[in-house]
N, C-alpha and C positions, 0 to 999 in steps of 0.2 A: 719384603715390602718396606718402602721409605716411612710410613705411618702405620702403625698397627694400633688399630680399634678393636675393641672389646667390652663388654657391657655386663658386672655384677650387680645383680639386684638390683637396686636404683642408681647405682654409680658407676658412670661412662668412663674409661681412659681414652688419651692418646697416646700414645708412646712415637718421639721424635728416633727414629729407627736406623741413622745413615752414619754409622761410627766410623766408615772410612774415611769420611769426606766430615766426621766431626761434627756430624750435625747438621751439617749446611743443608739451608732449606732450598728447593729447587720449587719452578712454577708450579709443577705437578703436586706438591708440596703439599705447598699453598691452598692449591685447591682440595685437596682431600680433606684438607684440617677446615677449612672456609665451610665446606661439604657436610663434612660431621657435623660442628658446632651448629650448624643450621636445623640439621635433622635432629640433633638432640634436641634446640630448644622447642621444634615442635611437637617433640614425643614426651606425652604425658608419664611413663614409665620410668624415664630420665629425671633425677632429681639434683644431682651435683655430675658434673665432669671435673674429671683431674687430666692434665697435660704436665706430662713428664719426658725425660730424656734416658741418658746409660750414666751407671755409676761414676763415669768418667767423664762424662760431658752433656750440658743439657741440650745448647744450640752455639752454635759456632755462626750463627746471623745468615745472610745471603749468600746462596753459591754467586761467589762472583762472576764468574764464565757466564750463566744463567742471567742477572740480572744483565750483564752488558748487552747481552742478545739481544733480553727481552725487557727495558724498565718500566717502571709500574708508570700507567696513564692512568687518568682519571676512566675511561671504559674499558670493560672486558679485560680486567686486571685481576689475577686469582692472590697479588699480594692485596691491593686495595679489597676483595672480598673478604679477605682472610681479616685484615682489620676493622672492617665494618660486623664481621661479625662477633668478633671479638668486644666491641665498644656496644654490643649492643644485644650479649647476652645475656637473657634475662632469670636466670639459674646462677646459684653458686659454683662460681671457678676457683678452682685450687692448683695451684704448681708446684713443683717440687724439684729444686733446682740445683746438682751436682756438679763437681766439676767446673767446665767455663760456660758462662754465658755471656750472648756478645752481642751485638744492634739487636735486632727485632725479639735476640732469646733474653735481651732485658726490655723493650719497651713493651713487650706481651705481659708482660706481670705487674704494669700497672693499671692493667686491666683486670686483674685477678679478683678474687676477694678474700682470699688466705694464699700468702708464698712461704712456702718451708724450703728456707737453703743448707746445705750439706756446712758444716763449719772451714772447708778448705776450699770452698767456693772460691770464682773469681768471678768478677763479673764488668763488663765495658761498654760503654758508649762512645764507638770510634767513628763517630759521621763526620767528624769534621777534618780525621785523618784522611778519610779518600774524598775527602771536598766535597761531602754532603751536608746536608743540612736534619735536625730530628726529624722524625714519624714516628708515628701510630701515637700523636697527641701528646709526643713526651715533654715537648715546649710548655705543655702546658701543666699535666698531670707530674711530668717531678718537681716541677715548680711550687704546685699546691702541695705538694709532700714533703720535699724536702726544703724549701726554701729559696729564695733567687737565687743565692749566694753559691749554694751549694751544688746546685742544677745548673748556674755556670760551670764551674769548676768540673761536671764530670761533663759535662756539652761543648766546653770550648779548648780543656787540654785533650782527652779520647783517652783516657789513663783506665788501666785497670783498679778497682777497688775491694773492697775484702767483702765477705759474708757477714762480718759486724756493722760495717757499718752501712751495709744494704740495709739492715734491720736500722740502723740509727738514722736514715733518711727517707725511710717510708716506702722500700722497693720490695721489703721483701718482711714478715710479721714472725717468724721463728725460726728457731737457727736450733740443727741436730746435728748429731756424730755423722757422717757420712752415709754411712750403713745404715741409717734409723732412715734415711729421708722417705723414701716413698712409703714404708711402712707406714711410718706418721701422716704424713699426707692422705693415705686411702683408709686409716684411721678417721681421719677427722672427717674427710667425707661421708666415713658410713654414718656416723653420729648427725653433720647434717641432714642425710640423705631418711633419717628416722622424726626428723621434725617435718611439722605440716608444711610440703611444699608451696601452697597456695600463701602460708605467712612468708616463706623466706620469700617470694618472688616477690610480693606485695613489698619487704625489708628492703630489698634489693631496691626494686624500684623508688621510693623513696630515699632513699641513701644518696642515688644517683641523678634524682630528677634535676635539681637546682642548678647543675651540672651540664646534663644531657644536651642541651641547645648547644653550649658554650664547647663541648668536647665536638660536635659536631664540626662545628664551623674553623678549630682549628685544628683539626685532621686531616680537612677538605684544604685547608692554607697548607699546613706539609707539604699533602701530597702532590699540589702545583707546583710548589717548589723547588721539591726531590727531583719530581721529573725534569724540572727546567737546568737544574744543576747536573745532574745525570748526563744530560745530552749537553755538555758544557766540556771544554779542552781539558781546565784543571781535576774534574773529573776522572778522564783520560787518563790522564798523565800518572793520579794519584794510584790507579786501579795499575796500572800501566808497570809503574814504581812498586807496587806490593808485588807481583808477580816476580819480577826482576828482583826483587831483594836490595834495594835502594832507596836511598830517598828522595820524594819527589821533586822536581824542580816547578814552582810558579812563576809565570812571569804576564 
C-alpha cells in the first residue's frame, strides 16, 4: 500500500509508502492521506498524527504522469482535499522528514506544528522549474516564516536547500542524525498526545485564528492559478523537458 495507516494509543501515523517512484504522490494518494486526516480529526481517540516517509526519502512531490492526466481543479480534486485538510487540522501535526523533500513534501510542513528533519536532508521548491506557480498557501506561509526575501529566493530560483537552513527559515523546528528522525518525532508525539487534547486544540486554534481567513483565500488564489498554468504550453514544455532530460525551451 502507497499510504500505510496505523494508530498507537493516541498517536496516528502516515507513512508515505512508494520508494520506487521515491515518494511521488499519486491521486489515489491524495485521497487516502485527505481520507485519514479527516477521520482522524473526527475521532476523539486521535490526539496528534505524525506524517512520515523512508529513511531515504520523504516525498519526491507529484507523480508527474498523474498530475498531467489529471490537474488539480478547484472540484472533486483528492490534491485540493488533501490541502484543505491539511490547512484545517485541528490536532497537532508532526512530520519527520528524511532524505529528499520536494513541492507538496515541503509545502505540507508548513502546515505542520513540529517538523523534524534528518540532518542530510534536502529539500526544494521547484514550481517555477516546470512553470508552476506555489500551493498549498506557501506564497504566503514562507513568506510569514521566512521572510520576502528569502521565500523569493527558494520560489523563484527552484534550488535545493539543506536541513539547516529549513530550520533557519521556519520550514522545519529540529534537526536529528538521520536515524534519530522518526524516533524523535513519535517521541514528541506521545508527550503531546499525554497533554489535555481539548487545550492543545483550543492552542492550536488560537495560534492559527488571525490567520485562518487569510490562509484561506490564498490557497484558493494558488489553486486557480496552478490549474490555469498547468493547462498552459510552457507547462508542457517544462513537464515535457524533465522527462527527456533537457532543458526547457520558452517561447
Amino acid at each position: 500500500m502507497s499510504i500505510i495507516s496505523h494508530i498507537d494509543g493516541h498517536v496516528a501515523a502516515l507513512q508515505i509508502n512508494r520508494p520506487e517512484s521515491k515518494n511521488a504522490l499519486t491521486l489515489e494518494m491524495y485521497r487516502h492521506m485527505a481520507d485519514a486526516l479527516n477521520a482522524h480529526a473526527a475521532d476523539d481517540a486521535v490526539r496528534v498524527v505524525v506524517i512520515h516517509g523512508q529513511p531515504e526519502m520523504f516525498c519526491a512531490g507529484n507523480d508527474l504522469h498523474d498530475f498531467l492526466n489529471s490537474p488539480p481543479d478547484l472540484a472533486n480534486s483528492p490534491v485540493v482535499d488533501f490541502l484543505y485538510a491539511l490547512r484545517d487540522f485541528p490536532k497537532p501535526l508532526i512530520m519527520a522528514v528524511n532524505g529528499v523533500a520536494v513541492g507538496i513534501g515541503v509545502t505540507m510542513l508548513l502546515h505542520a506544528d513540529f517538523v523534524v528533519v534528518g540532518d542530510s536532508a534536502r529539500l526544494q521548491l521547484p514550481f517555477i522549474n516546470l512553470a508552476l506557480c506555489p500551493e498549498g498557501s506557501s506564497s504566503l506561509t514562507l513568506v510569514q516564516n521566512a521572510g520576502y526575501l528569502k521565500a523569493a529566493e527558494k520560489l523563484m530560483f527552484g534550488e535545493f536547500f539543506t536541513a539547516e537552513e529549513a530550520v533557519q527559515i521556519g520550514v522545519a523546528t529540529h534537526i536529528m542524525p538521520a536515524k534519530e528522525v522518526d524516533s524523535y518525532a513519535f517521541h514528541r508525539a506521545k508527550q503531546l498526545a499525554e497533554k489535555s487534547p481539548q487545550a492543545l486544540r483550543e492552542t492550536k486554534r488560537l495560534l492559527k485564528a488571525h490567520n485562518a481567513d487569510l490562509l484561506r483565500q490564498v490557497m484558493d488564489e494558488e489553486i486557480v492559478a496552478f490549474s490555469r498554468l498547468m493547462g498552459g504550453a510552457h507547462a508542457r514544455e517544462a513537464m515535457t523537458a524533465f522527462f527527456e532530460k533537457r532543458k526547457p525551451i520558452f517561447e
